[in-house]
VEXDREN-2710 file (C-alpha; in Angstrom, 1 decimal):
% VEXDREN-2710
k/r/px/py/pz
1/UNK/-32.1/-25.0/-23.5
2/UNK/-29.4/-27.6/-25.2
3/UNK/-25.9/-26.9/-24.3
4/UNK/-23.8/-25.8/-27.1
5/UNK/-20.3/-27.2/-27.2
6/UNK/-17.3/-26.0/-29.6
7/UNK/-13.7/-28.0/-30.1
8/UNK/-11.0/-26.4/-28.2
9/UNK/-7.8/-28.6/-29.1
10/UNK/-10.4/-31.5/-29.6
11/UNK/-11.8/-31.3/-26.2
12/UNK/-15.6/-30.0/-26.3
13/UNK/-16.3/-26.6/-24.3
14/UNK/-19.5/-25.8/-23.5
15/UNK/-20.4/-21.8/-24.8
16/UNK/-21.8/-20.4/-21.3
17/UNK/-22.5/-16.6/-22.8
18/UNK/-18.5/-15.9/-23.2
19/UNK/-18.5/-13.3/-25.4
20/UNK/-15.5/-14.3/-27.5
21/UNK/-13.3/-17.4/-28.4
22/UNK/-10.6/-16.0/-26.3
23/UNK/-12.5/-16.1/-22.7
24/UNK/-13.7/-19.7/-23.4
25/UNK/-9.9/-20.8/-24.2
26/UNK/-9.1/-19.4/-21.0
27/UNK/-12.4/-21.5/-18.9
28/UNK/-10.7/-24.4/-20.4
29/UNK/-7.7/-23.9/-18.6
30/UNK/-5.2/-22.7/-21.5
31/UNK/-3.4/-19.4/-20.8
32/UNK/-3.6/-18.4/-24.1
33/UNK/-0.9/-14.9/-24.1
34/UNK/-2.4/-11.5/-24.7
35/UNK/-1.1/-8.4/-24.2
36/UNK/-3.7/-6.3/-25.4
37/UNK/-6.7/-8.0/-24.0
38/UNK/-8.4/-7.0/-20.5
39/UNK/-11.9/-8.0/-20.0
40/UNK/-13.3/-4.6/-18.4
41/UNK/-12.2/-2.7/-21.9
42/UNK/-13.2/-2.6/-25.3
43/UNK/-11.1/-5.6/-27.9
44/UNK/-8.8/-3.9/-30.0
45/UNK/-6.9/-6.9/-31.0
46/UNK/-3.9/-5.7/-31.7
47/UNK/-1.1/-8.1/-30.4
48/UNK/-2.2/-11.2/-32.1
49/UNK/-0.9/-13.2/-29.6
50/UNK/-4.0/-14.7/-29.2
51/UNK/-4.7/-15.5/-32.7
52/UNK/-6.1/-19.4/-33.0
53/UNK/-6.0/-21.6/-36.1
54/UNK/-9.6/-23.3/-37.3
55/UNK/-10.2/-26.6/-38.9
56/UNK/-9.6/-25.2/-42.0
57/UNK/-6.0/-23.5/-41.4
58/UNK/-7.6/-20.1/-40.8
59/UNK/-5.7/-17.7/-38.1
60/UNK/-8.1/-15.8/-36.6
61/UNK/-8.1/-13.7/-33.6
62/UNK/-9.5/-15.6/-30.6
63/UNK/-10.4/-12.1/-28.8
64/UNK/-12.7/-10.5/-31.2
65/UNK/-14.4/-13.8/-32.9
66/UNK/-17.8/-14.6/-31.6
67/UNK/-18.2/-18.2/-30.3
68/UNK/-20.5/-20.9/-31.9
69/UNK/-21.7/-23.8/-31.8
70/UNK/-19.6/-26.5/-34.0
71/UNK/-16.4/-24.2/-34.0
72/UNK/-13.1/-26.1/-34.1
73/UNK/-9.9/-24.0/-33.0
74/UNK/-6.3/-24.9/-32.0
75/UNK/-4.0/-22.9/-29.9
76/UNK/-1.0/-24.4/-30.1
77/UNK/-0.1/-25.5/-33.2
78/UNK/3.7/-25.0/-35.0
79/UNK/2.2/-22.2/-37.0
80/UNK/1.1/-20.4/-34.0
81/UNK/4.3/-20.7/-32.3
82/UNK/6.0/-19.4/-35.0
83/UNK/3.8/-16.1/-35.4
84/UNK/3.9/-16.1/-31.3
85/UNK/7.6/-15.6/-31.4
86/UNK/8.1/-13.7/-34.4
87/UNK/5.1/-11.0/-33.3
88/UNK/7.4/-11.1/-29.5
89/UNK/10.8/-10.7/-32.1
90/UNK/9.5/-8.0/-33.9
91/UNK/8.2/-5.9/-30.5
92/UNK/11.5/-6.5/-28.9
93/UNK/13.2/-4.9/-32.1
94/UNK/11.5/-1.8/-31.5
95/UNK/12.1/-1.9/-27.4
96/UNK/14.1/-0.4/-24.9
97/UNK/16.0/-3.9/-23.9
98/UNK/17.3/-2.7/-20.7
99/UNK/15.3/-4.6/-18.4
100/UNK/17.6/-5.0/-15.3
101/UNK/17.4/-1.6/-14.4
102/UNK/13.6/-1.3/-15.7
103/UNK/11.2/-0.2/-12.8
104/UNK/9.3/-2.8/-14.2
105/UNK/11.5/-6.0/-14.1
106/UNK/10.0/-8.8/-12.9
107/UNK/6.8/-7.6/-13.6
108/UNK/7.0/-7.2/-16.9
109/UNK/4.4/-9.0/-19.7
110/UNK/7.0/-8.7/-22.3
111/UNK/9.8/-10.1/-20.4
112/UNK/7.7/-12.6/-19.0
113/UNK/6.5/-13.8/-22.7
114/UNK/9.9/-13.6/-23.6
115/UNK/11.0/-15.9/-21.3
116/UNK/8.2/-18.5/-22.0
117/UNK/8.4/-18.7/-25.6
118/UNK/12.1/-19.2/-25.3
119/UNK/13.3/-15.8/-27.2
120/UNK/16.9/-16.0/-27.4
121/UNK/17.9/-14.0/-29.9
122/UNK/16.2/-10.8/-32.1
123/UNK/16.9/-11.4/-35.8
124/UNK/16.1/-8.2/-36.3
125/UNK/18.1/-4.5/-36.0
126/UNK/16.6/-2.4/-33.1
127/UNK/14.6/0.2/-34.1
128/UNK/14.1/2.0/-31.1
129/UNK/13.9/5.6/-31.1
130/UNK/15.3/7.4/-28.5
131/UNK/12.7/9.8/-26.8
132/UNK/12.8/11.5/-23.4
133/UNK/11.0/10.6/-20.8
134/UNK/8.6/12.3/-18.9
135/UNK/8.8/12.6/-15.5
136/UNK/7.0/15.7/-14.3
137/UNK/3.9/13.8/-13.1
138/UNK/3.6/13.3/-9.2
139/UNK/1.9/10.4/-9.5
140/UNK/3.8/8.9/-12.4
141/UNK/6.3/8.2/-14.9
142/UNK/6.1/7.8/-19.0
143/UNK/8.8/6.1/-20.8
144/UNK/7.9/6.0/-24.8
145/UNK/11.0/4.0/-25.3
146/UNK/9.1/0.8/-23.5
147/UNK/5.8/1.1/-25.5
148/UNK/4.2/-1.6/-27.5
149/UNK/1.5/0.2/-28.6
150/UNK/-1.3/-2.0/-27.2
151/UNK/-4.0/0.7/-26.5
152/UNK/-4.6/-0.8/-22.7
153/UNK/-3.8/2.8/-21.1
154/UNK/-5.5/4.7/-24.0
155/UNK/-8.5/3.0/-23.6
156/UNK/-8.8/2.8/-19.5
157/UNK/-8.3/6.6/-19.7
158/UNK/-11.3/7.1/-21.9
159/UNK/-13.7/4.0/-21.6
160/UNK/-12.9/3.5/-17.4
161/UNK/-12.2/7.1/-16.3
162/UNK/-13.4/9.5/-19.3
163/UNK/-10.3/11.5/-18.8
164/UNK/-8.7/10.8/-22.4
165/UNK/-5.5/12.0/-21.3
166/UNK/-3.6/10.0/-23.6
167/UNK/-4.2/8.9/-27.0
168/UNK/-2.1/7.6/-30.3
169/UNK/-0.9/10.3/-32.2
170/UNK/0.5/10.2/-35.7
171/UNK/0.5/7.5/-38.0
172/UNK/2.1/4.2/-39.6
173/UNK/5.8/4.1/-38.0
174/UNK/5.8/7.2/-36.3
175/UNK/2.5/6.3/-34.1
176/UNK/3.1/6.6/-30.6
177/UNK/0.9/7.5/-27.2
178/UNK/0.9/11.5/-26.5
179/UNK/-1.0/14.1/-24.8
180/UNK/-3.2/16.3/-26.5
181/UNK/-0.6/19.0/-28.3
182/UNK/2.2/17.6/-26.6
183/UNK/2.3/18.4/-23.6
184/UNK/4.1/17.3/-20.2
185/UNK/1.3/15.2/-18.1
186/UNK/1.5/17.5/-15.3
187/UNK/0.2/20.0/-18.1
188/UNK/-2.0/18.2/-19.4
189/UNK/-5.8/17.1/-17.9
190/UNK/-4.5/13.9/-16.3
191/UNK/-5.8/13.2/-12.6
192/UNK/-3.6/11.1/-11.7
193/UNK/-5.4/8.1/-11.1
194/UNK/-2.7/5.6/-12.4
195/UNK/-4.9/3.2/-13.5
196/UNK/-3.1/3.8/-17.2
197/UNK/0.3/2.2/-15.2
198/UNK/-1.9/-0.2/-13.9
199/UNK/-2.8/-1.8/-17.2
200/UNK/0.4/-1.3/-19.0
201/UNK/2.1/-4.5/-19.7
202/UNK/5.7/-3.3/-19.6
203/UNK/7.7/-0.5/-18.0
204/UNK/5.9/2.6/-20.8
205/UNK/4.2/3.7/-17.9
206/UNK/5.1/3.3/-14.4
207/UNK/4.0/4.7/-10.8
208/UNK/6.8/7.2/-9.6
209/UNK/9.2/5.8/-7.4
210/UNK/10.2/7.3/-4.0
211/UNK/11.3/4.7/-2.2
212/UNK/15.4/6.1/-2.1
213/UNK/14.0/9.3/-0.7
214/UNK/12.9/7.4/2.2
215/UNK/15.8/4.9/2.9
216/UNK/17.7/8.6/3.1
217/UNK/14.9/9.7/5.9
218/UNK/15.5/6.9/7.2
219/UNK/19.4/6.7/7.8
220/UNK/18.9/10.6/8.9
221/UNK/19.5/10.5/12.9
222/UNK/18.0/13.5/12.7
223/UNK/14.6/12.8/11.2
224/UNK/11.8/11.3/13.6
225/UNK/9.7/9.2/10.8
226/UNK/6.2/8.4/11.2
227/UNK/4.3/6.1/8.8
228/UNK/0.3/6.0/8.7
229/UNK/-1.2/2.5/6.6
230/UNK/-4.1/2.8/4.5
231/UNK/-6.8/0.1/5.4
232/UNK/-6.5/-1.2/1.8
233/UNK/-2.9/-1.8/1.8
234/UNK/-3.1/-4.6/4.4
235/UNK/-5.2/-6.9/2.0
236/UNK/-3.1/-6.6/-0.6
237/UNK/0.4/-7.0/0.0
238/UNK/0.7/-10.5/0.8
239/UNK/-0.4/-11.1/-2.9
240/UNK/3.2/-10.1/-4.0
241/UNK/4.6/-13.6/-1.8
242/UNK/2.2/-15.8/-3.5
243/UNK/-1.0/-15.1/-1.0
244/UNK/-4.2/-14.6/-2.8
245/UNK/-7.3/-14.4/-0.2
246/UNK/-7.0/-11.0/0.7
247/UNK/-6.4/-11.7/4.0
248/UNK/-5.3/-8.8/6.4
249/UNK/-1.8/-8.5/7.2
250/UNK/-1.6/-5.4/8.8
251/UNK/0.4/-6.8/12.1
252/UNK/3.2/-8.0/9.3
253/UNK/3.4/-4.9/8.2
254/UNK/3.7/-3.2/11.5
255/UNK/6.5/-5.6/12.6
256/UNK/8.5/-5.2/9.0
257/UNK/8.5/-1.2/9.4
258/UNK/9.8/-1.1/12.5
259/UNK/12.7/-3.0/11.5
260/UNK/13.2/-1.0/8.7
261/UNK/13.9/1.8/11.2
262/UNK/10.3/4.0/10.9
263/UNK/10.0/5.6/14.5
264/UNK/6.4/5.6/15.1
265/UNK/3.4/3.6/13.2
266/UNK/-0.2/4.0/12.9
267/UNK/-3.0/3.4/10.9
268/UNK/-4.8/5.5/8.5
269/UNK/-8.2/4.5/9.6
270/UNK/-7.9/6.9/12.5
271/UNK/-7.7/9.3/10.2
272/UNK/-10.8/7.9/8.4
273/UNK/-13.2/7.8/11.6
274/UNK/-12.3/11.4/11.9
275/UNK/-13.5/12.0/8.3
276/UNK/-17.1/9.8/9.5
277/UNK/-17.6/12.6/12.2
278/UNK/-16.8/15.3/10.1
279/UNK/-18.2/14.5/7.0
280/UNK/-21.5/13.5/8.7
281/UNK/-21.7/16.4/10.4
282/UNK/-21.3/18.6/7.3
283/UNK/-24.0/16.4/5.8
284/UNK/-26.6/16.9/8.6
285/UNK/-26.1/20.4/8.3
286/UNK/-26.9/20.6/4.6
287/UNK/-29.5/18.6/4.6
288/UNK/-31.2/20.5/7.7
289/UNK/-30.9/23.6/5.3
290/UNK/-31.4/21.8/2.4
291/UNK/-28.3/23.2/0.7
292/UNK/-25.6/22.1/-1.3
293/UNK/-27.4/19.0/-2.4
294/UNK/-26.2/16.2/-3.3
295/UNK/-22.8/15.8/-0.9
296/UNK/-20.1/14.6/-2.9
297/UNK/-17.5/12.6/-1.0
298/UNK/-13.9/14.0/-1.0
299/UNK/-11.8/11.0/0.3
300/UNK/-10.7/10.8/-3.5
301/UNK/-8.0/13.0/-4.8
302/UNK/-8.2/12.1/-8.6
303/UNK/-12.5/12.5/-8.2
304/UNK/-11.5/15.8/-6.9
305/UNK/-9.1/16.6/-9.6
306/UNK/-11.6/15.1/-12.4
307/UNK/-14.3/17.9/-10.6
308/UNK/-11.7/20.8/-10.6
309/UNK/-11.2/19.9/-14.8
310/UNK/-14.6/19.3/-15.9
311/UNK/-17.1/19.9/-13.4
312/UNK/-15.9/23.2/-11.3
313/UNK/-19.3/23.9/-10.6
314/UNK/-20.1/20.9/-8.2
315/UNK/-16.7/22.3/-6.5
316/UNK/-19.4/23.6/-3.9
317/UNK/-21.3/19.9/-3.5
318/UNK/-17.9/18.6/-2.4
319/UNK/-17.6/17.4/1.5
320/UNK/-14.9/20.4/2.5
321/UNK/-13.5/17.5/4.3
322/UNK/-9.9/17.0/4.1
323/UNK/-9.2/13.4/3.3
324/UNK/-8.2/10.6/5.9
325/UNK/-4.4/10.4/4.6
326/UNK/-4.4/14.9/5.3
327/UNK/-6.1/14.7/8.3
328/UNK/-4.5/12.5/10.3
329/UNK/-0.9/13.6/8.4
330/UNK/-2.7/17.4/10.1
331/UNK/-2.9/15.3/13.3
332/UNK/0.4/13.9/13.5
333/UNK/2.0/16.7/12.4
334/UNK/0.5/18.9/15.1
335/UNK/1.3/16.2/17.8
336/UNK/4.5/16.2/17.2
337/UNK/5.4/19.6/16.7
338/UNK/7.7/20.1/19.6
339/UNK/9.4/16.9/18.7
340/UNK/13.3/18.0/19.0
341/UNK/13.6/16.1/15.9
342/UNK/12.9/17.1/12.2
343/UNK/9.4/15.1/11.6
344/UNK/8.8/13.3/8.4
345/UNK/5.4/11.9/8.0
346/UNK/5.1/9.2/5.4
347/UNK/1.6/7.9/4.6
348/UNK/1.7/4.1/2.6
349/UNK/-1.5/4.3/0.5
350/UNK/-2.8/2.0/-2.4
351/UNK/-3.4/5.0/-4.7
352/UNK/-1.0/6.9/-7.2
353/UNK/-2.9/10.2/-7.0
354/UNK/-1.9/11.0/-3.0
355/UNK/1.1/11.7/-4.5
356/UNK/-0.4/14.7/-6.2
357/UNK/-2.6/15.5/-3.1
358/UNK/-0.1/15.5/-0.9
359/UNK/1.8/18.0/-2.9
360/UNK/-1.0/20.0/-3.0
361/UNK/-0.5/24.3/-1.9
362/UNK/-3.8/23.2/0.7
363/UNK/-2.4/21.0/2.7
364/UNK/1.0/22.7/3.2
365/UNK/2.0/24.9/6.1
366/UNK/4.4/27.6/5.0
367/UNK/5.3/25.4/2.3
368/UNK/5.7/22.5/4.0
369/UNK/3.6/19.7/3.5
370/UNK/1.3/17.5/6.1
371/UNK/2.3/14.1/4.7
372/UNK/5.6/14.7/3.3
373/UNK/5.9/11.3/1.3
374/UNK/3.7/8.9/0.0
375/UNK/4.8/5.3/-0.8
376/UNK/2.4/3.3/-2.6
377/UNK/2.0/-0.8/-2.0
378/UNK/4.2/-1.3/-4.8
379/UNK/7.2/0.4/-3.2
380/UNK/6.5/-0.9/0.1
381/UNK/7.0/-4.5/-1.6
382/UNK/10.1/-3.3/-3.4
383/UNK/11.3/-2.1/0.2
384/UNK/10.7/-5.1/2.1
385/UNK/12.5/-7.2/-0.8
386/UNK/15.4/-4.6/-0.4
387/UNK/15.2/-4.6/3.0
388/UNK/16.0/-8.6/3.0
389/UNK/13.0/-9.7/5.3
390/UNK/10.9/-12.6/4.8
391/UNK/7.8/-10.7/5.2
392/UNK/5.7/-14.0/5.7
393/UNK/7.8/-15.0/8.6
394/UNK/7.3/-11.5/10.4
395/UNK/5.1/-12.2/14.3
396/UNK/2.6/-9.4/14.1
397/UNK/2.7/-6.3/16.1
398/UNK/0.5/-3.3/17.2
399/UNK/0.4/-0.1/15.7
400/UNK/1.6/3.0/18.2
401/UNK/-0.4/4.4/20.7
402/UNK/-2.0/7.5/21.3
403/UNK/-3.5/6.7/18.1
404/UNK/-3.6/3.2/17.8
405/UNK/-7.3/2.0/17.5
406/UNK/-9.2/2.5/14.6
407/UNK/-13.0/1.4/14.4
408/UNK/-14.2/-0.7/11.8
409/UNK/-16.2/1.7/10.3
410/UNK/-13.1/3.4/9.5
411/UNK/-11.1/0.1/8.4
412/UNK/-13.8/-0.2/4.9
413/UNK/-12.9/3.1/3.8
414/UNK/-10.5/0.7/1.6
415/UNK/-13.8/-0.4/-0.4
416/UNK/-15.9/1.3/-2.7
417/UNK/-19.3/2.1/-0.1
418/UNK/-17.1/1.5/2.6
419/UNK/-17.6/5.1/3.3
420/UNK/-21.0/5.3/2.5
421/UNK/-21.4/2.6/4.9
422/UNK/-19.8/4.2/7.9
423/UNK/-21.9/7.6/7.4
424/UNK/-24.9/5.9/7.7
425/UNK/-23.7/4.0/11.0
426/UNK/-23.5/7.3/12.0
427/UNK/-26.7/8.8/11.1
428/UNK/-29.1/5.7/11.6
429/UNK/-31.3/5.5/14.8
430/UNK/-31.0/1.8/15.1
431/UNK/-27.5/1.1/16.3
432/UNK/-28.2/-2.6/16.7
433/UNK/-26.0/-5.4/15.7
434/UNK/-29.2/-6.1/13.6
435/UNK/-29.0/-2.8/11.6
436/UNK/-25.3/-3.6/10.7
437/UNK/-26.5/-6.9/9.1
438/UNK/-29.2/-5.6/7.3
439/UNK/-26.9/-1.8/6.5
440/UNK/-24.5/-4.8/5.2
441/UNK/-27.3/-5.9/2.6
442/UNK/-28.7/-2.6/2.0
443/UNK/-27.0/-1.8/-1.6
444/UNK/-23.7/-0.2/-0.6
445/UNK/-21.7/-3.4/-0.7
446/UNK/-20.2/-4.8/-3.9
447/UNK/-18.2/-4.4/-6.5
448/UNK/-20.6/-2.5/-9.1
449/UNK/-19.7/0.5/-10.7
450/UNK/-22.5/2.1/-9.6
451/UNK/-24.8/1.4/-6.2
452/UNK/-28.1/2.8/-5.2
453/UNK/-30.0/2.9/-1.6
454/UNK/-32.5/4.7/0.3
455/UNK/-32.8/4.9/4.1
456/UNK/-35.1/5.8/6.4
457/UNK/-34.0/9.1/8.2
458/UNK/-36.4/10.9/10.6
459/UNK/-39.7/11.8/8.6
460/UNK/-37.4/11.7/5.4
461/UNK/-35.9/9.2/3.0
462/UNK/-32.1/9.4/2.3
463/UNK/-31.1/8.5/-1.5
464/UNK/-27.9/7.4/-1.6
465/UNK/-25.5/6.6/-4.4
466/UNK/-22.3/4.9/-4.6
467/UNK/-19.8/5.5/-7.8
468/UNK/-16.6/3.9/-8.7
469/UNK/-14.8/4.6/-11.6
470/UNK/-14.9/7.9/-13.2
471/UNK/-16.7/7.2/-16.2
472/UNK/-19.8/6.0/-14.5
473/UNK/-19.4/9.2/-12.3
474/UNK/-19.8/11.2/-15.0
475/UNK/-23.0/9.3/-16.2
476/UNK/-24.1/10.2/-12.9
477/UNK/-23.6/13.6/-12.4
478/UNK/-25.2/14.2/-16.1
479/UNK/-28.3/12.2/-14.9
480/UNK/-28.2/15.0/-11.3
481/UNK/-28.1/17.8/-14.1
482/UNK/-30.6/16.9/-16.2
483/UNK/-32.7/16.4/-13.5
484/UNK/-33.5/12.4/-14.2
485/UNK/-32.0/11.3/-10.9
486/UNK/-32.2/12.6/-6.9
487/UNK/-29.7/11.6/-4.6
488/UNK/-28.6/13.5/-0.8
489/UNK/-25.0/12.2/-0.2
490/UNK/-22.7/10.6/-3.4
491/UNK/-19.7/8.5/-2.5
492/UNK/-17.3/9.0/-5.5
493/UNK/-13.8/6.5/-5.5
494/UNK/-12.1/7.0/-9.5
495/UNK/-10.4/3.1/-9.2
496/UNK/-13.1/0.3/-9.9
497/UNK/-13.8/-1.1/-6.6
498/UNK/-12.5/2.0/-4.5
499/UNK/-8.8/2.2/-3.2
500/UNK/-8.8/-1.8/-2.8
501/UNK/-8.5/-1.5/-6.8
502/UNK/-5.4/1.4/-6.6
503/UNK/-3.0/1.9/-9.3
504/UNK/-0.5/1.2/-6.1
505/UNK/-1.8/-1.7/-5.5
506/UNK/-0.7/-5.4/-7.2
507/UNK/-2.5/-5.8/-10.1
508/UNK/-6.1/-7.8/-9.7
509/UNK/-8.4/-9.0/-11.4
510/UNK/-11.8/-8.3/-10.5
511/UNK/-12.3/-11.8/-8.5
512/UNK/-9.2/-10.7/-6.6
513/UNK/-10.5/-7.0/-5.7
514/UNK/-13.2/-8.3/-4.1
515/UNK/-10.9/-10.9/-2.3
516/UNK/-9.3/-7.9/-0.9
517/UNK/-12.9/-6.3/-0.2
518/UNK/-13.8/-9.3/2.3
519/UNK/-10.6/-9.1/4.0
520/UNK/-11.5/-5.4/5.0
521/UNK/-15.3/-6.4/5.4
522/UNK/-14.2/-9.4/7.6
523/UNK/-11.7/-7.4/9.7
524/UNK/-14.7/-4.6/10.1
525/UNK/-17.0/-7.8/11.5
526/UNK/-14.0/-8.7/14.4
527/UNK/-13.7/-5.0/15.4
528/UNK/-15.0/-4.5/18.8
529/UNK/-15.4/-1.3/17.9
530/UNK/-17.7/-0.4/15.0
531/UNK/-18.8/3.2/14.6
532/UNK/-16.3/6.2/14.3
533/UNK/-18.2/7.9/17.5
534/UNK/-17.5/5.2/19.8
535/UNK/-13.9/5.2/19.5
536/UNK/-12.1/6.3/22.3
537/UNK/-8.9/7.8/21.0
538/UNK/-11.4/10.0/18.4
539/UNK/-12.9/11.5/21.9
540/UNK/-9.5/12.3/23.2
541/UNK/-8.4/13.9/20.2
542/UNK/-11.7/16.4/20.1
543/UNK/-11.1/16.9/23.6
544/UNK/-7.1/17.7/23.5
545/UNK/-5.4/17.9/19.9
546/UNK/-8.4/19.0/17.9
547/UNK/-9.6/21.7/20.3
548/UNK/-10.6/25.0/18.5
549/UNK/-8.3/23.6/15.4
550/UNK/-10.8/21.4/13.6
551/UNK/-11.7/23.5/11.1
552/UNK/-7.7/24.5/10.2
553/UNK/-6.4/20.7/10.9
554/UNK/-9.6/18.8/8.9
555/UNK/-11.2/20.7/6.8
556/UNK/-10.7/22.3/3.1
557/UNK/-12.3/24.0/0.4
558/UNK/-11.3/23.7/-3.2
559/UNK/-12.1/26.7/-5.2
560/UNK/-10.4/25.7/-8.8
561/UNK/-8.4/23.6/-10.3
562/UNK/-5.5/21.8/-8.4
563/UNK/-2.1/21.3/-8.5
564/UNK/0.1/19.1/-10.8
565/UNK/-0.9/15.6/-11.0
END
């Protein structure tokens, strides 16, 4: 087939199936400015920033026009930097313009635009509207002062999750983002996913900050703090220095806590190998009685929320498996409950809905929680800043003993079919080296929404789907009830690519995600130690710890809906 070319500030592109001006602008290496414009949603062109001027003096919108063959566009003419800075002027006039104290600062697409297009000044009177904020989500925090009204949370809410938490209400001036009848989010059916804060380009929604709780824990002489680190944290962090290979950090992380003053460290893929031998258990049991079919995962707190709002009747499908972060805050809590100190558990996680989880009634003990604080990857950055360390020039340590090596099974829990993955370690005859390459190629790897496999299993054939993001979930369960599909176990994760893609985490693109996905896939392949069952400190803890408690320390049933998110 001929190549098609168009004139991008008269240098000829070639069209490669981009499907709008906006993403061949950006192949030719132009950041063009958007604010409204992420690739996995729907256009809605509303910002304008992007808007391009043709041959012919035309401003159109480089997102939503179509490119062809013969097309001639500019991007940076005087025109358009005059609309660029008037469109940023006339945002900023209608903006909360307190950005020092903004939980966003730094971080911030308006600020950042701001800066580059050289806005000195507002020519026009601020128009903001003072409106309270709303703070009674766990997982986050909604400031209508800071919106631009781009749509980006609107539409991950309903074409990414299928929640629809949020949408515009009203019209013309008064238009803003709402709840359905106005209600608080914790009131409303939000799951507390956080992808919404994810997407926002400025400080309108933000993940709830508890990072001053914890600098009081830890300054309390009296308070023994633990720390647990999700397996997806350690690939991500480093981005926030400059690092973008998704290389595994977790020793830096290790050495930086402990000089922050946390008493004891370990490593939440403990917790996950225990949720490998439990969850596969409950799975061989079903399937021996053929009940209960599919098993839906439960590592995921917002899936579970999303089940409890719109699907209670798969409540009974779910793994009654507690989650990695709840059993092994269960664990530590239960090892050190003679402690002559008042132990706080703190689990660092790349999600915003552990928040919610961990507030949870379930997973309290006489109202007190298992994990009593969760700090996403976000705060622990804004920590280590505080904390003055040069995080890149941190040696790596080891993480505490008695519970101090995970397998690597346990380690790609941070990826979506990393779970998936480890339960059929656990259930496949072959345990060969061989096996784990071809498991590896099988269909549970990668960064599609939704995965599908079959394995052999005795006589049988296990059909095995994988599911991230919530909207495709719900494709999937409709094609389970209509009877179109079959499956015997279900891995459900509500952020695209699993908790590597957490609303806690840095922002990514996709590229990046699955950056972070071959850190945790690489660090799996230089374990020693690759299936849950194998590990040594699992043993000990079924022989000691875990002793006629394993049904009170790691398992739960959810019987309706949930708690505040």
């Amino acid at each position: 087939m001929r190549a098609e070319f168009m004139m991008i500030d008269d240098i000829p592109v070639e069209i490669q199936g981009e499907k709008n001006v906006l993403e061949l602008i950006r192949k030719a290496g132009i950041d063009l400015p958007t604010f409204c414009y992420y690739s996995e949603l729907s256009v809605y062109g509303a910002c304008r920033l992007c808007v391009v001027e043709n041959k012919w003096g035309g401003i159109e919108a480089s997102c939503s026009t179509i490119p062809k063959a013969g097309m001639e566009v500019y991007t940076n003419t005087p025109r358009l930097r005059k609309y660029r800075k008037m469109i940023l002027e006339l945002i900023l006039a209608n903006h909360c313009r307190d950005c020092t104290t903004c939980e966003k600062s730094g971080t911030c697409k308006l600020q950042e635009l701001a800066m580059r297009f050289g806005i000195k000044e507002v020519r026009f009177e601020n128009t903001k509207k003072d409106l309270p904020m709303d703070t009674s989500s766990c997982c986050i925090v909604r400031d209508e002062t800071k919106c631009i009204l781009c749509g980006d949370c609107v539409r991950m809410c309903d074409e990414v999750q299928n929640v629809g938490a949020i949408d515009f209400v009203h019209r013309g001036s008064e238009m803003r983002i709402g709840t359905a009848f106005h209600q608080c989010m914790a009131k409303s059916n939000c799951v507390g996913c956080g992808q919404c804060a994810a997407v926002c380009p400025t400080g309108a929604i933000v993940v709830k900050n508890d990072t001053a709780s914890i600098w009081k824990e830890l300054g309390d002489p009296q308070a023994k703090v633990v720390v647990q680190i999700a397996p997806a944290v350690r690939v991500a962090i480093d981005e926030a220095l400059g690092q973008k290979n998704g290389k595994n950090v977790m020793g830096k992380i290790v050495a930086v806590l402990r000089r922050m003053g946390f008493n004891e460290i370990f490593d939440t893929s403990t917790g996950a190998d225990l949720t490998v031998l439990e969850e596969t258990n409950e799975f061989l049991k079903r399937l021996e009685k053929n009940e209960r079919l599919p098993l839906f995962t439960s590592c995921c707190p917002a899936w579970i929320k999303y089940a409890e709002n719109k699907h209670p009747d798969l409540l009974q499908n779910i793994s009654t498996c507690r989650s990695p972060m709840e059993m092994f805050g269960a664990v530590l809590k239960e090892h050190y409950k003679h402690s002559n100190k008042r132990v706080v558990v703190v689990a660092i996680m790349p999600c915003t809905a552990k928040k919610a989880e961990a507030a949870r009634d379930e997973f309290k003990v006489e109202g007190t929680p298992y994990v009593d604080y969760v700090l996403t990857t976000q705060e622990l950055i804004q920590m280590v800043r505080e904390s003055g360390l040069v995080f890149d020039e941190m040696e790596p340590e080891a993480v505490d003993m008695p519970f101090g090596a995970p397998s690597g099974a346990g380690v790609i829990f941070g990826v979506t079919g990393g779970v998936t993955e480890a339960v059929i370690r656990r259930v496949a005859d072959d345990k060969s080296i061989n096996m784990l390459r071809t498991l590896a190629f099988k269909g549970v790897r990668g960064m599609e929404g939704v995965k599908e496999t079959s394995i052999p299993f005795g006589e049988q054939t296990l059909h095995i789907a994988v599911v991230s993001g919530l909207a495709n979930a719900e494709v999937l369960i409709q094609q389970i009830k209509s009877g179109e599909k079959h499956y015997d176990l279900i891995e459900v994760m509500a952020c695209p690519g699993g908790c590597i893609g957490g609303a806690g985490q840095p922002f990514a693109d996709r590229e990046q995600k699955a950056k972070r996905g071959q850190g945790l896939y690489e660090t799996d392949r230089m374990s020693s130690i690759k299936r849950a069952e194998e590990n040594p400190v699992i043993l000990s803890l079924y022989q000691g710890l875990l002793k006629g408690k394993v049904h009170e320390l790691l398992h739960v049933e959810y019987k309706g809906k949930g708690q505040k998110s």
